[in-house]
N, C-alpha and C positions, 0 to 999 in steps of 0.2 A: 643331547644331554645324556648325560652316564648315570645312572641311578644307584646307591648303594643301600642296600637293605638289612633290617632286622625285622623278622616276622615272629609273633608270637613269645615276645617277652613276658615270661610271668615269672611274678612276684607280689610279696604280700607288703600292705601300707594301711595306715590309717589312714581314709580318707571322707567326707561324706558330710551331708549337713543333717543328719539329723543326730538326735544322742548315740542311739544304740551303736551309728557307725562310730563314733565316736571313739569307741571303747575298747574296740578291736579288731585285729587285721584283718582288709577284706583280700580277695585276689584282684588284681588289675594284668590286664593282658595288654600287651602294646607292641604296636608296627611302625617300623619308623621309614620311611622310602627319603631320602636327600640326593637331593641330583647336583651334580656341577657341569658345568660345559667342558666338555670331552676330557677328562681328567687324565693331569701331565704323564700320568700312570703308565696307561698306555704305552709312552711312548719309553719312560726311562725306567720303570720294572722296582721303582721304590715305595714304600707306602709314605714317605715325607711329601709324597706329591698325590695322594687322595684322601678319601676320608677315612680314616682305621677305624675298620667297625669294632675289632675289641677295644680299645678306647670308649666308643659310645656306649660298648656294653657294659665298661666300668660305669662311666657318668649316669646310667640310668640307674645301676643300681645303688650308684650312690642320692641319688633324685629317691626310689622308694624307699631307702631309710630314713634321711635327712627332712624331705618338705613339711611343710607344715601348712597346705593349703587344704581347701576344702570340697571345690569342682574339679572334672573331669576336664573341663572349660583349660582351668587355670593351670593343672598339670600338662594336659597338650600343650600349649604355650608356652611353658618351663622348658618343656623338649626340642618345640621348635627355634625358641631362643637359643638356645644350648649349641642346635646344630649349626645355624646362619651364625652365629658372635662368633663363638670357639672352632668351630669345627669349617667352616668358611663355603658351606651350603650354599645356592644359590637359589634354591627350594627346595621346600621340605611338606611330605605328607605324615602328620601321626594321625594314629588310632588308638582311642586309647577304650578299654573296652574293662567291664564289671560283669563278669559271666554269671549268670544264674542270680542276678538281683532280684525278681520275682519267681514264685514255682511257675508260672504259666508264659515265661517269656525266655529263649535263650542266651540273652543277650543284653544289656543297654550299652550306650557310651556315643563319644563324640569321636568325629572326623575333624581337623583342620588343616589347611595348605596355607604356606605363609612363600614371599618370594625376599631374598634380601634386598638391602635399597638399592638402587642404582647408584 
């Protein structure tokens, strides 16, 4: 499997279930890993035949101005839809992360891997 990667997407969104997130943009960081079985790339040197990662780095940043969801859950999911429908993934790992959500923690956020259907 070929993997194609974006590490450390940041950008700002409203996202969050409580009011205060409500109100105003937080940061969200995101990784996206999409694999495909050995991708045609390789052999024919076009990107018509892998995933174009600038492409995805449009769609994400169109995903942080555009959604209107409220989890971390549910934006992961957005992304890895995104990759398996549009982008023709055959798995995909996001990360989607909220740096410095509390003073005493580095980090929160969710992991999810999705595989497309068979």
């Amino acid at each position: 499997m070929d993997v194609i990667f974006i590490e450390g997407y940041t950008g700002e969104t409203v996202i969050g279930i409580h009011d205060v997130e409500l109100h105003r943009p937080q940061t969200l960081v995101v990784d996206v890993h999409a694999g495909l079985p050995r991708a045609q790339a390789c052999e024919t040197d076009r990107i018509a035949d892998t995933i174009d990662y600038g492409a995805v780095h449009g769609r994400l940043a169109a995903l942080y101005r555009d959604h209107k969801l409220t989890l971390l859950e549910s934006f992961a999911e957005a992304i890895a839809t995104m990759l398996v429908t549009d982008f023709g993934a055959a798995w995909v790992r996001v990360k989607v992360v909220k740096p410095k959500k509390f003073p005493d923690v580095a980090a929160v956020g969710v992991v999810i891997e999705r595989r497309a259907p068979r």
